[in-house]
TITOR-984189 format. One record per residue (C-alpha): residue number from 0; x, y, z. Coordinates in nm, 3 decimals, padded with zeros to 5 digits. Example, Ala and Ser with C-alpha at 12.3 -4.5 7.8 and 13.67 -1.06 7.14 Angstrom:
# TITOR-984189
REC  torfi       px       py       pz
REC      0   01.230  -00.450   00.780
REC      1   01.367  -00.106   00.714
END
This chain:
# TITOR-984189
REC  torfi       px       py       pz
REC      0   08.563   01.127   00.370
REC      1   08.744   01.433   00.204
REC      2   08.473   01.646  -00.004
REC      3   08.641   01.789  -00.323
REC      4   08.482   02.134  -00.471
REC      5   08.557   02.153  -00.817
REC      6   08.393   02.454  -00.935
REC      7   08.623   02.657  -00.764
REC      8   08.616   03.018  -01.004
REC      9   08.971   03.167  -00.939
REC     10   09.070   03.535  -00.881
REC     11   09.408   03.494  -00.967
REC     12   09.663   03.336  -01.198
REC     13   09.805   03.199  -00.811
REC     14   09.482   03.084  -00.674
REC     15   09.396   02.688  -00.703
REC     16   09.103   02.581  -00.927
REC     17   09.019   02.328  -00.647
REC     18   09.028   02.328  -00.270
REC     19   08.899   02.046  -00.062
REC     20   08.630   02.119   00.239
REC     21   08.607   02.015   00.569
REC     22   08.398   01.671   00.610
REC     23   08.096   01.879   00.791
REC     24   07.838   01.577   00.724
REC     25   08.032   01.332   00.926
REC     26   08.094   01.567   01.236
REC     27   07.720   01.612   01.235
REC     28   07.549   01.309   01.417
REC     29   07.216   01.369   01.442
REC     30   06.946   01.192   01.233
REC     31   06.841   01.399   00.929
REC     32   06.428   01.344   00.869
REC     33   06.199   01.484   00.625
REC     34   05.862   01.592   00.705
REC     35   05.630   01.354   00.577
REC     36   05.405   01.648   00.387
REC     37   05.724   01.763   00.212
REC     38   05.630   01.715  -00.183
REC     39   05.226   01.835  -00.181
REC     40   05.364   02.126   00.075
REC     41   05.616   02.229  -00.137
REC     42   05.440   02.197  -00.426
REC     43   05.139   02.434  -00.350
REC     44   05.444   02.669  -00.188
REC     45   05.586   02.688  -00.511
REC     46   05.287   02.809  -00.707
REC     47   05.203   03.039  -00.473
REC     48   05.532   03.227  -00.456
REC     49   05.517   03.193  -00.817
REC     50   05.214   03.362  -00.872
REC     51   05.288   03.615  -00.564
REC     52   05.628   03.693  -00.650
REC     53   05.556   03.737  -01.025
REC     54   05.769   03.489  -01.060
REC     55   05.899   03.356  -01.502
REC     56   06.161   03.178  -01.679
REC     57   06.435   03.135  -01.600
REC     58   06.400   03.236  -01.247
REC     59   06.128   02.928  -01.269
REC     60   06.355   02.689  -01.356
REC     61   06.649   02.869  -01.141
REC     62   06.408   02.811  -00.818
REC     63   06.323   02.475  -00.885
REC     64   06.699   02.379  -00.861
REC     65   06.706   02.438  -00.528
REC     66   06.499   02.269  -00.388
REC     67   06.378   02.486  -00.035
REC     68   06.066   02.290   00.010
REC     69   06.286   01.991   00.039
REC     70   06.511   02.159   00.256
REC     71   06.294   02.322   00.486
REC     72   06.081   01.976   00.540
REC     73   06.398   01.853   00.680
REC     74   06.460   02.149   00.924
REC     75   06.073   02.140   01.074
REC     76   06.028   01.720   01.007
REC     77   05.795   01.713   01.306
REC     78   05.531   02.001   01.154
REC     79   05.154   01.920   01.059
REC     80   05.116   02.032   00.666
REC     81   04.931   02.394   00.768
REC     82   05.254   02.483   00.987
REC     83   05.457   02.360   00.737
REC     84   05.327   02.540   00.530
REC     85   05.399   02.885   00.632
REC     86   05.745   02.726   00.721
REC     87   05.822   02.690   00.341
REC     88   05.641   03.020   00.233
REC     89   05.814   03.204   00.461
REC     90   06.197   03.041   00.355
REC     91   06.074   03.030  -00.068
REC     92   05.994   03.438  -00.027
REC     93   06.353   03.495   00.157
REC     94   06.615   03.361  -00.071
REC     95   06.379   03.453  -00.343
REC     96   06.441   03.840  -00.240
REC     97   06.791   03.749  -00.154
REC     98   06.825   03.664  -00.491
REC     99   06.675   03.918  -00.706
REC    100   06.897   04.171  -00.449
REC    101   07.215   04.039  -00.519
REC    102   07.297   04.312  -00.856
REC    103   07.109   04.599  -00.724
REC    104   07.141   04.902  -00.607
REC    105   07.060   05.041  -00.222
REC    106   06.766   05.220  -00.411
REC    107   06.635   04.881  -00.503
REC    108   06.719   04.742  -00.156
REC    109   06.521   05.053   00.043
REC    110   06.241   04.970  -00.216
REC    111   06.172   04.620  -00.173
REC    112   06.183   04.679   00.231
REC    113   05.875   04.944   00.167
REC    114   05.716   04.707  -00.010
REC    115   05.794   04.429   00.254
REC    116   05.682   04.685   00.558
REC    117   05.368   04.755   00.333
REC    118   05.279   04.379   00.331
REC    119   05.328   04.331   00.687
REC    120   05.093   04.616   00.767
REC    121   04.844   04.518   00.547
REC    122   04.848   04.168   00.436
REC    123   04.511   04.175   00.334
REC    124   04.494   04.476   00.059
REC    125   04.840   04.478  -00.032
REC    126   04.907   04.396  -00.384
REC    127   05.233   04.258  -00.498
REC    128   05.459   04.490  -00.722
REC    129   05.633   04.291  -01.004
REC    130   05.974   04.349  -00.925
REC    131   06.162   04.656  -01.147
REC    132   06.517   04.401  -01.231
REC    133   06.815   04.435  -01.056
REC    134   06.813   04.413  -00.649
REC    135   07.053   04.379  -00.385
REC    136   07.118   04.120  -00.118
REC    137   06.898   04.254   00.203
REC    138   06.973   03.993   00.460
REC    139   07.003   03.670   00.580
REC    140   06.641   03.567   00.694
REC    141   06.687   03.237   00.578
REC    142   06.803   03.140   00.934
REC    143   06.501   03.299   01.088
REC    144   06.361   02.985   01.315
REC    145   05.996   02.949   01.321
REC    146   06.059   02.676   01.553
REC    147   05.804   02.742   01.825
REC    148   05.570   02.831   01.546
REC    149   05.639   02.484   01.370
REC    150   05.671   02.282   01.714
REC    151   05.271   02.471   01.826
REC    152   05.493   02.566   02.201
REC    153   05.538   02.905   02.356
REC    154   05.837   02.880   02.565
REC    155   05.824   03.106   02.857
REC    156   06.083   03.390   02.913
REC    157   06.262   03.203   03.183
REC    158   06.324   02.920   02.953
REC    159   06.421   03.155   02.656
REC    160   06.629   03.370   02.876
REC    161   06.820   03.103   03.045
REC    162   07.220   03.105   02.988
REC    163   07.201   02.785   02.852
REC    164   06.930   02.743   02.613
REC    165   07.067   03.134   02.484
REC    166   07.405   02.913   02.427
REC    167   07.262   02.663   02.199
REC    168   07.069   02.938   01.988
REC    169   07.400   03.094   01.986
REC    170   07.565   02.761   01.873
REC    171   07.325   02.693   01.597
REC    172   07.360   03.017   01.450
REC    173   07.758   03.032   01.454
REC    174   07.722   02.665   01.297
REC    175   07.461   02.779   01.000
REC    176   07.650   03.099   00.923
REC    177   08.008   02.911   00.915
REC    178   07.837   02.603   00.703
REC    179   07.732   02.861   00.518
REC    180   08.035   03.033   00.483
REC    181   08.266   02.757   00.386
REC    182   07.973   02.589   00.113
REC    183   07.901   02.979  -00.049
REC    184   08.271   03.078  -00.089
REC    185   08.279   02.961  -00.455
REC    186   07.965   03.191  -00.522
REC    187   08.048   03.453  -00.320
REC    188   08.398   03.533  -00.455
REC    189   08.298   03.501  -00.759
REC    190   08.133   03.825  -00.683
REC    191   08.406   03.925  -00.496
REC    192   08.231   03.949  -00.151
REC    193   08.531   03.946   00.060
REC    194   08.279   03.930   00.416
REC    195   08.312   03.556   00.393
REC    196   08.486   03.381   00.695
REC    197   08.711   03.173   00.475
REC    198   08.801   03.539   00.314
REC    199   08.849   03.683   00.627
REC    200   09.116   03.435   00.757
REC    201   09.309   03.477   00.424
REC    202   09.311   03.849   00.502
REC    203   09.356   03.856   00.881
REC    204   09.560   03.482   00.946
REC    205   09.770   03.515   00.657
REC    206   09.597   03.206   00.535
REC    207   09.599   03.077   00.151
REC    208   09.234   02.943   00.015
REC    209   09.332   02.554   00.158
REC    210   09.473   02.667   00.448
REC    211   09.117   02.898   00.532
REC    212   08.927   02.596   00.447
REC    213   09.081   02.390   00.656
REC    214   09.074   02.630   00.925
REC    215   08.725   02.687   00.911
REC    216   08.579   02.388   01.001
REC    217   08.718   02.388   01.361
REC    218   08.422   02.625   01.441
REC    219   08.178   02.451   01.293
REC    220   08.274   02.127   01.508
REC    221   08.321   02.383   01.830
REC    222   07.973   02.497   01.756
REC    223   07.788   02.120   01.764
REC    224   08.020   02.077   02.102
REC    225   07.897   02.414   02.274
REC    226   07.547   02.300   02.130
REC    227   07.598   01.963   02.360
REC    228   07.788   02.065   02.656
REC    229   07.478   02.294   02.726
REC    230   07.200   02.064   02.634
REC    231   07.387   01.850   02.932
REC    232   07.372   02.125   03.193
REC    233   06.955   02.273   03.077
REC    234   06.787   02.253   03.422
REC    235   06.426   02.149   03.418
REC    236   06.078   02.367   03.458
REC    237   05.835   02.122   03.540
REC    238   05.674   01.842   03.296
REC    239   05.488   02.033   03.078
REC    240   05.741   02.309   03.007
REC    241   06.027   02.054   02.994
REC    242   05.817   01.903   02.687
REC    243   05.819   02.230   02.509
REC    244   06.194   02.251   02.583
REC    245   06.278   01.889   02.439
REC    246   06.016   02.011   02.124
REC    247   06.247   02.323   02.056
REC    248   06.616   02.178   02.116
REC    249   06.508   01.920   01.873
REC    250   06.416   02.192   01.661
REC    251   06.772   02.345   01.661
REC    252   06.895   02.014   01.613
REC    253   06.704   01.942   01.279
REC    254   06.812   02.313   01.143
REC    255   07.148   02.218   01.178
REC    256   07.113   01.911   01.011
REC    257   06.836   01.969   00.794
REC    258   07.036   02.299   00.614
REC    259   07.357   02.088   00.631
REC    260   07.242   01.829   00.398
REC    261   07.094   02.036   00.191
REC    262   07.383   02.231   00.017
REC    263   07.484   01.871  -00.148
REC    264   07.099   01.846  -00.276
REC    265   07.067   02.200  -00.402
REC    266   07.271   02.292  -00.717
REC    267   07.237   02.669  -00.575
REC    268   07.663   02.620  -00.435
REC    269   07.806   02.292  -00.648
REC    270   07.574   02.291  -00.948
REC    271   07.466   01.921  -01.015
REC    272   07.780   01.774  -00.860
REC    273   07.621   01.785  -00.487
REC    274   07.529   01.437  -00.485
REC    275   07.877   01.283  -00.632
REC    276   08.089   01.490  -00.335
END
């Protein structure tokens, strides 16, 4: 099933109003399941970053659209509500910065880093600065995995060091940043952020916007592949440690899926067409 974005903001009187994207959902196969504390979890998330983050209209109603709770429940399914917990904390505070970054300045970005730092050293006494307006986009933390966190395992350094589990990881990223990629394009060049991969092959393959599109997907597919091809060949470390290992590939697994869904339930990239593409 072709997916049709139609909210396509052109930079040119030559550029197409609509391009159509790569079918990502049906080259993903794996289940996608939702945590069973999602809505309570989310909910108390919510009013504490609210209250933490200094957070009022519309930026209220703006964060509400997206939904992360939602999102992140599908990415850790298998988490008690206390682990999830922290799980949607920690993903509502990072797009929440990423957000209030995007029009700053590297002033504003060096700022809200000190006051990050700050908080980290001293989560106990620090207080929370409202923040002074415009900010800049810090980073991408959003893809940070929590999974052994979420999944209560510590996976020794043999297991995390291994060729083939560093493969998957590897995988899963290149797969989350190219979803990415492809879903943000509209957004992004309407800012004209030209460090997008669809951007890039324009620029460096001589590609126009279709073309790129179409292009792009082939690495999200070759990602899922590499993901299998060394899930086949992961040796085993003994019964309990194999458990831990089963606990964390799943845990890749759901991220992919989990954050792949989620760009059609969020109006953050299609506004409230997700659902009808």
């Amino acid at each position: 099933m072709a997916l049709t974005a139609t909210h396509t903001t052109t930079r040119s009187d030559f550029e197409p109003t609509e391009f159509v994207l790569p079918d990502l959902l049906s080259d993903c196969h794996y289940p996608l399941r939702v945590n069973p504390h999602c809505h309570p979890v989310s909910r108390a998330s919510e009013q504490w970053l609210f209250t933490e983050a200094c957070v009022v209209e519309p930026e209220m109603t703006k964060f509400r659209s997206l939904p992360l709770g939602d999102c992140t429940a599908a990415c850790y399914p298998d988490a008690d509500a206390s682990h999830l917990r922290v799980c949607v904390d920690v993903i509502n505070w990072s797009f929440t910065l990423d957000d209030r970054l995007d029009d700053g300045d590297i002033d504003d970005a060096r700022g809200m880093r000190e006051c990050c730092i700050s908080a980290f050293r001293d989560p106990i006494n620090f207080q929370t600065e409202k923040p002074d307006g415009n900010m800049r986009d810090l980073s991408d933390c959003r893809t940070c995995f929590l999974i052994e966190y979420a999944g209560e395992i510590d996976l020794p350094d043999e297991v995390v060091s291994h060729s083939a589990m560093m493969a998957m990881e590897e995988a899963t990223v290149d797969n989350l940043a190219w979803c990415n990629d492809i879903y943000s394009y509209n957004k992004e060049q309407s800012r004209h952020d030209a460090s997008s991969l669809i951007a890039v092959l324009m620029h460096d393959q001589g590609l126009d916007l279709q073309g790129a599109v179409d292009y792009s997907g082939e690495p999200c597919k070759s990602a899922m592949q590499r993901f299998e091809d060394n899930r086949a060949i992961l040796p085993s470390w003994g019964t309990e440690v194999d458990r831990q290992v089963v606990i964390y590939v799943q845990g890749l697994q759901d991220l992919m899926v989990g954050s792949l869904h989620w760009y059609f339930e969020s109006t953050r990239y299609f506004g409230k067409d997700g659902h009808t593409m």
